[in-house]
C-alpha positions as CSV (number, residue, x, y, z in Angstrom):
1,X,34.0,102.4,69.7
2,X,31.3,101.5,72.3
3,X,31.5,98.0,73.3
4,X,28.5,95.7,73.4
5,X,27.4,95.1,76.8
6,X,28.5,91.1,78.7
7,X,25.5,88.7,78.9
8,X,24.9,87.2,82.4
9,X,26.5,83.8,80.9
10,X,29.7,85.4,80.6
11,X,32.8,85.7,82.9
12,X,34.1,89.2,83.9
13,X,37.2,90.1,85.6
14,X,36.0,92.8,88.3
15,X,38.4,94.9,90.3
16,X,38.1,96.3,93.8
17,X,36.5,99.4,94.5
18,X,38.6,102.2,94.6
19,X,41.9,100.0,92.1
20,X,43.9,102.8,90.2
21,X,43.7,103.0,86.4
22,X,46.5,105.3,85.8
23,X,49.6,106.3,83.2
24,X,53.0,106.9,84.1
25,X,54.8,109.9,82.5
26,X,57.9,111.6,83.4
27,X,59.0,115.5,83.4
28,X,62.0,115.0,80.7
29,X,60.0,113.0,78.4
30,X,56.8,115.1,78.4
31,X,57.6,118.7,79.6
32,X,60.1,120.3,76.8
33,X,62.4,122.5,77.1
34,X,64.6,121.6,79.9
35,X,68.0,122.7,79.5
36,X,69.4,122.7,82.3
37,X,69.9,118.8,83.4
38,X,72.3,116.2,81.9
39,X,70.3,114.7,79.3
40,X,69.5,117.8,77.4
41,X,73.8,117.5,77.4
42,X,74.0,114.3,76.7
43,X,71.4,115.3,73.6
44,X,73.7,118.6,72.2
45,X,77.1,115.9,72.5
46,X,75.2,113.8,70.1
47,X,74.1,110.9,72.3
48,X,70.7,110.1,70.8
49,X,71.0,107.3,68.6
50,X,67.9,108.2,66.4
51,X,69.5,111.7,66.2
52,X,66.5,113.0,67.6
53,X,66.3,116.0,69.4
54,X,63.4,116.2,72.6
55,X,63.1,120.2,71.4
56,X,59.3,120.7,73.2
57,X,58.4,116.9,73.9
58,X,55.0,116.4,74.2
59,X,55.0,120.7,75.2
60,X,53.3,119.7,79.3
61,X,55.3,122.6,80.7
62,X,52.9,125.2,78.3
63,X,49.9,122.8,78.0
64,X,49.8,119.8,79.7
65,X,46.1,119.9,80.7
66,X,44.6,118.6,77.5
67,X,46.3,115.4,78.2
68,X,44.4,115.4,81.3
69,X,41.8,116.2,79.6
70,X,42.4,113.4,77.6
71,X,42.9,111.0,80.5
72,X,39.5,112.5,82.3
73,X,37.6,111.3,79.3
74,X,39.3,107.7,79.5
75,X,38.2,107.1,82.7
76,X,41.3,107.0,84.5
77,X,41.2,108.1,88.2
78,X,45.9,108.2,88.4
79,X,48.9,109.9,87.2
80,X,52.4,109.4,87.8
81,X,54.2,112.8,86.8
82,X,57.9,113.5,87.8
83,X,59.5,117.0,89.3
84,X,62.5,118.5,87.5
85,X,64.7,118.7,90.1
86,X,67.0,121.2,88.1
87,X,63.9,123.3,87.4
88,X,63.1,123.7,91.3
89,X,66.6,124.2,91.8
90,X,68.6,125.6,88.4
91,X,71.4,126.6,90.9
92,X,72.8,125.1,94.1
93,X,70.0,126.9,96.7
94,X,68.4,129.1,94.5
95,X,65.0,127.5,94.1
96,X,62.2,129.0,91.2
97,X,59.1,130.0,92.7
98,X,57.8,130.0,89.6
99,X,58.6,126.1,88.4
100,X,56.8,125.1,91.7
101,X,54.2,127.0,91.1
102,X,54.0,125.5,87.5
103,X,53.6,122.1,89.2
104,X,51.2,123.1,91.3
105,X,48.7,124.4,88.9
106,X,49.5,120.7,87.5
107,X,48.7,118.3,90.5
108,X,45.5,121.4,91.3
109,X,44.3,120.1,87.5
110,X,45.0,116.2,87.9
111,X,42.6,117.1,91.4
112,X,40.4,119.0,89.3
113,X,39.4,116.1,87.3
114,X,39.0,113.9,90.1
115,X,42.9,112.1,88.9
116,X,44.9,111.2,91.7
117,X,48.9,112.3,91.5
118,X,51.3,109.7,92.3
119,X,54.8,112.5,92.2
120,X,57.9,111.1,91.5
121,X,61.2,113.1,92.6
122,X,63.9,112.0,90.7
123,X,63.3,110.1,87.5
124,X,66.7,110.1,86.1
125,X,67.2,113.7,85.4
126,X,69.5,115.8,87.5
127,X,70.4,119.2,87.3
128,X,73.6,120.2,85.2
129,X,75.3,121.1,88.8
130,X,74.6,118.4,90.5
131,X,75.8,116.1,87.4
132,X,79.0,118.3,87.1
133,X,79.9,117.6,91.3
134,X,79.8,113.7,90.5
135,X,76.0,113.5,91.0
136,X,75.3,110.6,93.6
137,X,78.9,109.9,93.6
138,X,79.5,113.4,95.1
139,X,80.2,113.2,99.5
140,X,77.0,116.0,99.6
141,X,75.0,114.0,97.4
142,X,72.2,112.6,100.3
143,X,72.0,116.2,102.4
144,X,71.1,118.6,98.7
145,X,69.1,115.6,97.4
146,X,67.4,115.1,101.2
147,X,66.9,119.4,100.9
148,X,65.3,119.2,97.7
149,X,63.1,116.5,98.6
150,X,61.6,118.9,102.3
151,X,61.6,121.9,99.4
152,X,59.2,120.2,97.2
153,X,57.3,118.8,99.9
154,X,56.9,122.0,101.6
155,X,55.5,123.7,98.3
156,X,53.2,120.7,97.4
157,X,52.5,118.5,100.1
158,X,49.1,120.0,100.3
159,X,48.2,118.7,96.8
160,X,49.9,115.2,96.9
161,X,50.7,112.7,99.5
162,X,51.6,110.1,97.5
163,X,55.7,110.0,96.9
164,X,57.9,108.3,94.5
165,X,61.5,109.2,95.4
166,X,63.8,107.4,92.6
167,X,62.3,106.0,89.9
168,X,64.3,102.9,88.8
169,X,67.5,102.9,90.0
170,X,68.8,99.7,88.8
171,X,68.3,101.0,85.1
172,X,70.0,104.9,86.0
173,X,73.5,102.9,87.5
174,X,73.4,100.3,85.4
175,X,73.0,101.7,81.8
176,X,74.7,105.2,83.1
177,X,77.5,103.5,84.8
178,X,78.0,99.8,83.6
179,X,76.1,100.1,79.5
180,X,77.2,103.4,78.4
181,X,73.7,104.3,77.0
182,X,72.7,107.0,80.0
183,X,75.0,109.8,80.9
184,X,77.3,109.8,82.6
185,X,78.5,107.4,79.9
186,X,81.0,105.1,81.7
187,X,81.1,101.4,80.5
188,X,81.9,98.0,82.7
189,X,82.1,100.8,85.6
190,X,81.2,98.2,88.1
191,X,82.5,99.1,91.5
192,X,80.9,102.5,90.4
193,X,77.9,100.8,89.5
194,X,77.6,99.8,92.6
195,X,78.2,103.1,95.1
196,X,75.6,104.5,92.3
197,X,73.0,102.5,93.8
198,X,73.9,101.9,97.2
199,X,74.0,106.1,97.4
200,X,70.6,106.3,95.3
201,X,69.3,103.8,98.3
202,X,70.6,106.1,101.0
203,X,68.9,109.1,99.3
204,X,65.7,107.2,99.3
205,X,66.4,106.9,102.9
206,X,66.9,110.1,103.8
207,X,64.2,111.8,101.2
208,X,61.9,109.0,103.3
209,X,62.4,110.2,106.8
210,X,62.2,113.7,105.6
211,X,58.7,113.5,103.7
212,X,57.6,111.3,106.6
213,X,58.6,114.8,108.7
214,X,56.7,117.0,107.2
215,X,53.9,114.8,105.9
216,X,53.4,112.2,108.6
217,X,50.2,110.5,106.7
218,X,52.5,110.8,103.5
219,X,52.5,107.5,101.3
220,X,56.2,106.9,100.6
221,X,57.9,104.6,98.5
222,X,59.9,104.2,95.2
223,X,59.4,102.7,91.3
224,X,62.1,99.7,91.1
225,X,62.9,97.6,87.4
226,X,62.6,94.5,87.6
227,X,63.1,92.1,84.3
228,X,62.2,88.7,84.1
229,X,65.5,85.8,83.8
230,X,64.9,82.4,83.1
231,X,67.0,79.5,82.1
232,X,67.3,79.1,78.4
233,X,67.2,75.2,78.9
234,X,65.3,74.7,82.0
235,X,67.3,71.5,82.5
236,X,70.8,73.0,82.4
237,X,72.6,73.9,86.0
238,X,74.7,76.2,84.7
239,X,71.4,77.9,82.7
240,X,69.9,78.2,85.9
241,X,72.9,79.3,88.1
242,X,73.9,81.9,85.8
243,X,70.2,83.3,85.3
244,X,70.0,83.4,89.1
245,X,73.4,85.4,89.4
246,X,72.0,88.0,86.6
247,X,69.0,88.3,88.3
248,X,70.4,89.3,91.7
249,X,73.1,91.5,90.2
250,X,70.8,93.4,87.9
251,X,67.1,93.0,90.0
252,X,68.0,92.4,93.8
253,X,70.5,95.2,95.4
254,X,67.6,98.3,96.0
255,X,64.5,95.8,97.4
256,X,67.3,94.0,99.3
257,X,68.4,97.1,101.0
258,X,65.3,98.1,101.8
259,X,64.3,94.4,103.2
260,X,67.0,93.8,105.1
261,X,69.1,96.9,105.4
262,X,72.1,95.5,104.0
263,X,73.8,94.5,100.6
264,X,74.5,90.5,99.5
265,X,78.2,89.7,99.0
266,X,80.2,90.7,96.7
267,X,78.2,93.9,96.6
268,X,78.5,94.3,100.1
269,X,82.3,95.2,99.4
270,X,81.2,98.4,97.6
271,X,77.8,99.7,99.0
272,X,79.3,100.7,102.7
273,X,76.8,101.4,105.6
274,X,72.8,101.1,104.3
275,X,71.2,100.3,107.6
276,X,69.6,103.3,107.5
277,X,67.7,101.9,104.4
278,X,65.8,99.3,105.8
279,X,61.7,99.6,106.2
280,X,61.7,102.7,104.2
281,X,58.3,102.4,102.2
282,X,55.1,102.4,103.1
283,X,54.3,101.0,99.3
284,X,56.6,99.2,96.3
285,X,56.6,101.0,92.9
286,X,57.2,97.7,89.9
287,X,58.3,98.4,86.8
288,X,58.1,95.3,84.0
289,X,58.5,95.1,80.5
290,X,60.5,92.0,78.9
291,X,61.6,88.4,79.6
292,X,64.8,87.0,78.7
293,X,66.0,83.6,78.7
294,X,69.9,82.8,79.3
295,X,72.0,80.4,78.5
296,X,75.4,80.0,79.8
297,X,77.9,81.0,77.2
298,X,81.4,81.6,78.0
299,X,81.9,84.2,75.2
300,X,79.7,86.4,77.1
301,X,82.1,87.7,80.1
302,X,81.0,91.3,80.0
303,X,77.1,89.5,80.3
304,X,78.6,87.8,83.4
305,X,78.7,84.7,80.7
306,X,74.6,84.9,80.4
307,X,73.6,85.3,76.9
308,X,70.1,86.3,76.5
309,X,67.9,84.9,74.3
310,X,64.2,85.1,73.7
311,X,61.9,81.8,72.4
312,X,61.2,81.5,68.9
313,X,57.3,83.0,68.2
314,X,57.6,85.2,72.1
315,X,56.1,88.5,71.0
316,X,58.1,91.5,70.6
317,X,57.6,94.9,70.5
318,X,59.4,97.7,68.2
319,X,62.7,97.0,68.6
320,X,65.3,100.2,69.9
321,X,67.8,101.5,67.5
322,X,70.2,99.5,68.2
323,X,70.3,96.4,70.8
324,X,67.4,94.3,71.4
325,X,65.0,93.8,73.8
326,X,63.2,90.8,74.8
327,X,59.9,89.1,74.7
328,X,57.0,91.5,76.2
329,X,56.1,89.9,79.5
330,X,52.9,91.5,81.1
331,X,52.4,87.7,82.9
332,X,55.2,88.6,84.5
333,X,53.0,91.2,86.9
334,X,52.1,87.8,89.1
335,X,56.1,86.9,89.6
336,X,57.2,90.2,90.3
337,X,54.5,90.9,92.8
338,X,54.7,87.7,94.2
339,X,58.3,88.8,94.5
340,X,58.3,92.1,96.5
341,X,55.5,91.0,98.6
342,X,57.7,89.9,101.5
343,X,58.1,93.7,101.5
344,X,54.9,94.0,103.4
345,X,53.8,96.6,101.5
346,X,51.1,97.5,99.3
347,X,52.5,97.3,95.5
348,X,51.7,99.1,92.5
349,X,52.6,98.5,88.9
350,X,54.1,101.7,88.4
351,X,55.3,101.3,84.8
352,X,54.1,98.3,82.2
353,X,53.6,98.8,78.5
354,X,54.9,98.3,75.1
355,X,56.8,99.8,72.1
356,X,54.6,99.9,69.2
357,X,54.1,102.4,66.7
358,X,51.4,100.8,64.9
359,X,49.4,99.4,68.0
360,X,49.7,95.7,66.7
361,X,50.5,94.2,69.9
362,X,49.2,97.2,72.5
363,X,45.9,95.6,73.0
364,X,47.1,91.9,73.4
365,X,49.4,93.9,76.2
366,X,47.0,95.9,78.4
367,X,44.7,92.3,78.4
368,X,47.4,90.5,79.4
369,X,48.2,93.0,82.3
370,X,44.8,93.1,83.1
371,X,44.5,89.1,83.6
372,X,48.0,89.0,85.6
373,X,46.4,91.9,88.2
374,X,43.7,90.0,88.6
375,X,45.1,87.0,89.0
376,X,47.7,88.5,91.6
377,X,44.7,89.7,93.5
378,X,43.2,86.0,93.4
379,X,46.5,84.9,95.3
380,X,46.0,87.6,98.4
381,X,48.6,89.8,96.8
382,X,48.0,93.9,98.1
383,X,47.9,95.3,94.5
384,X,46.1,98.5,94.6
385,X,46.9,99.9,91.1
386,X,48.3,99.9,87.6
387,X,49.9,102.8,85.8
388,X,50.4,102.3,81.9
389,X,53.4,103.4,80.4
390,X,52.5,105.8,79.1
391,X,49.9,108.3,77.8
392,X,51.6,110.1,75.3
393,X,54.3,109.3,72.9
394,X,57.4,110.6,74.9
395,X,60.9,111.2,73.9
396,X,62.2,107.9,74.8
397,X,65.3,109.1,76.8
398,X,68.8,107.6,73.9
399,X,66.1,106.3,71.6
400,X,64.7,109.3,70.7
401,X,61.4,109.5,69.1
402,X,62.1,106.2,67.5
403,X,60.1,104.1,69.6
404,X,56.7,104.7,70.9
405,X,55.3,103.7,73.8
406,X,52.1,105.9,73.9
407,X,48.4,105.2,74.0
408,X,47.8,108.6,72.2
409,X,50.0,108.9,68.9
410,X,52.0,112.5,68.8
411,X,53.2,114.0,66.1
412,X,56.5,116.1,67.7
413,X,56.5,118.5,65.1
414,X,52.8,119.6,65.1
415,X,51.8,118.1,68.8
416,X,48.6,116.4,66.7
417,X,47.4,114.1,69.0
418,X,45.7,111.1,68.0
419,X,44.4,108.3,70.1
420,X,45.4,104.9,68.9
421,X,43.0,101.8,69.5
422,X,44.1,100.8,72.7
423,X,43.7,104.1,74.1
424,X,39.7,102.7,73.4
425,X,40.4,99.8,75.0
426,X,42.2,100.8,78.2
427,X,39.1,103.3,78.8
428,X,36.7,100.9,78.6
429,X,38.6,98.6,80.8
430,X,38.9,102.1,83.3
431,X,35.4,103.1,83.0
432,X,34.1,99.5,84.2
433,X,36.6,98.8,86.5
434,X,36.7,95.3,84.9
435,X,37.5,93.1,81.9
436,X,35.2,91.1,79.9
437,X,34.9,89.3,76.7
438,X,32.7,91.4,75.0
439,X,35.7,94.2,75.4
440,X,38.6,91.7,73.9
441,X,35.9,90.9,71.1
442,X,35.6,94.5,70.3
443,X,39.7,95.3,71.0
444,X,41.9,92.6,71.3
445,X,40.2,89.2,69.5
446,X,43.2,87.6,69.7
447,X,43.6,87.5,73.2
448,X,40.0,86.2,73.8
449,X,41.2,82.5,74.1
450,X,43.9,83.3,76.3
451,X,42.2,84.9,78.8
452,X,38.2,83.8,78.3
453,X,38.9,80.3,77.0
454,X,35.1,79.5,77.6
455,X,33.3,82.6,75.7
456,X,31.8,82.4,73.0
457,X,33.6,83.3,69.9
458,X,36.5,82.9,70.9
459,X,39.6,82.6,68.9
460,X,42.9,81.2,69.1
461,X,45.6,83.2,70.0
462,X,48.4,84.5,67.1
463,X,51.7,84.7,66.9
464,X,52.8,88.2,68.0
């Protein structure tokens, strides 16, 4: 649906030249048929609680051009894609030719249509060997993760110079190590927890200085998690005090390191040496979905005695099979940037988006993202891009097919495509390099008021 065209009278949020309109995507979630790393394991034990199975995904490794195809037509100028490391390397230094040169015909495509690659290296997937050694627990896990990093480099670098090394990894320690929910499996594994990350961070290192090598130009940095605590009762001490101590525990340890080369106490006692992680980025990868409040509870030991809550009327998105997640936060692009940009470092939002099979809320979303990057760009903040999550519905890692995230719907069993509203909306936003009334008249109404208080027609927000 075309969108009517703004009158002079009427305010527009522009963007610089040049800002990226992209989608993040991920090799396991789109590509099928990998067999050889630890999820597809953690799938055949039985781990998916849907009881789904991610059989071809949305089938990239056979056909993933039509989905760029799909994002040419949108507009969009980005795309984050991952590498399967246990593709490139199946066995301990046997590398495929063939799988590189898979990914090359991919990131020669994305060029094709004029869609710049963002590559991430690791986005939670390893290969079955490197899981079966202890993964980043293993002593050799830097030097074979450092090797496959120059490997990949050396096979692609001519087609991408723009790195992610680890893609969150708060979320791959703390749900595989502390949760239960991500292989390995472990639960309230928190010294563990801990050497996860702190060897993830030294692997970042390492992959840095080694891209850095062979790519000097190279734009090098990683995708970090970062959810949104506040006090359930803004007046309560212990509210706050407790908010601020699961914030730091589950948002602080990987930016810290890379800040300050260093861990904060009691962490410290756990992460050993990570001077050599200090400065290395040339760019800050956030990832944001949810808000949750906390309020003190004793009961809540294993929640370091934080019980999250989320205010009555917040919107919410599809909810996961089991668990909860809290209230969608796209306003929560201006904290978060305003957070990582002592870093010195240009920031993207690598990953922001919703669960929501029905596109209900999806439109409200993407406007309020857009408003928060604009507004972060009013307050001097280096935000050079913003990569929806995602374009496809993906096999959403231990929640199967039952949530979806996509601006495309896909049918798994068929691989119909078939774009959802929003996917409408986020092109028109792409193609103009702007958002204006006349868009949130035509796609999202109910955010018209929130964000255009002043236009005409405009209504009052719902309750999502």
């Amino acid at each position: 649906m075309a969108t009517e065209p703004a009158t002079r009278d009427e305010q527009i949020l522009t963007f610089p030249p040049g800002f990226l309109w992209g989608v993040a995507t991920s090799s396991h979630q789109y590509e099928g048929g990998n067999t050889n790393n630890q999820w597809y394991a953690w799938e055949q034990a039985g781990h998916i609680k849907s009881g789904d199975t991610c059989g071809l995904a949305c089938d990239w490794w056979n056909a993933a051009e039509r989905d760029f195809d799909a994002a040419q037509r949108m507009g969009l100028n980005a795309l984050r894609l991952s590498l399967e490391w246990s593709r490139i390397e199946p066995r301990p230094g046997e590398w495929d030719a063939r799988a590189l040169e898979r990914y090359r015909a991919m990131l020669r495509a994305l060029r094709d249509r004029n869609i710049a690659p963002m590559v991430t290296l690791h986005h939670f997937t390893n290969p079955l060997w490197f899981e079966e050694r202890g993964a980043f627990l293993a002593s050799d896990a830097i030097e074979r993760f450092e090797r496959y990093t120059a490997h990949a480099v050396e096979a692609l670098g001519d087609l991408c110079d723009f790195w992610c090394t680890i893609n969150e990894p708060n979320i791959y320690s703390i749900v595989g190590y502390q949760i239960g929910d991500f292989p390995p499996g472990r639960k309230g594994a928190v010294a563990a927890t801990v050497r996860v990350q702190a060897a993830m961070a030294r692997a970042h290192a390492a992959a840095y200085t080694a891209i850095h090598r062979l790519q000097p130009a190279a734009r090098v940095g990683w995708a970090q998690n970062i959810n949104t605590f506040d006090p359930a009762r803004p007046n309560s001490r212990l509210d706050w005090r407790i908010a601020t101590l699961i914030d730091s525990a589950f948002n602080d340890f990987f930016p810290r390191a890379v800040r300050t080369g260093s861990a904060r106490f009691p962490f410290s006692l756990a992460a050993g040496d990570l001077r050599a992680v200090k400065d290395t980025c040339d760019f800050v990868g956030i990832n944001l979905y949810y808000r949750d409040l906390i309020h003190f509870d004793l009961r809540s030991a294993t929640q370091l005695f934080g019980r999250r809550e989320v205010a009555p009327g917040a919107p919410r998105s599809d909810q996961p099979v089991t668990g909860t997640w809290g209230e969608v936060y796209p306003a929560g692009i201006v904290r978060v940037a305003e957070r990582v940009a002592p870093l010195g470092k240009p920031i993207y939002v690598t990953e922001n988006g919703v669960a929501d099979a029905t596109d209900r809320l999806r439109p409200w979303q993407i406007a309020q993202a857009v408003k928060a990057l604009h507004a972060a760009l009013a307050r001097g903040l280096d935000v050079r891009g913003y990569y929806h999550w995602s374009l496809v519905d993906n096999f959403e890692w231990a929640e199967g097919w039952a949530t979806r995230f996509g601006l495309i719907a896909l049918d798994p069993a068929t691989q119909e495509r078939t774009p959802r509203r929003s996917a409408e909306f986020y092109s028109a936003i792409a193609h103009a390099n702007a958002l204006t009334p006349a868009m949130l008249r035509a796609y999202a109404p109910t955010a018209l008021a929130e964000i255009f208080p002043d236009s005409p027609a405009a209504v009052a927000p719902e309750t999502h």
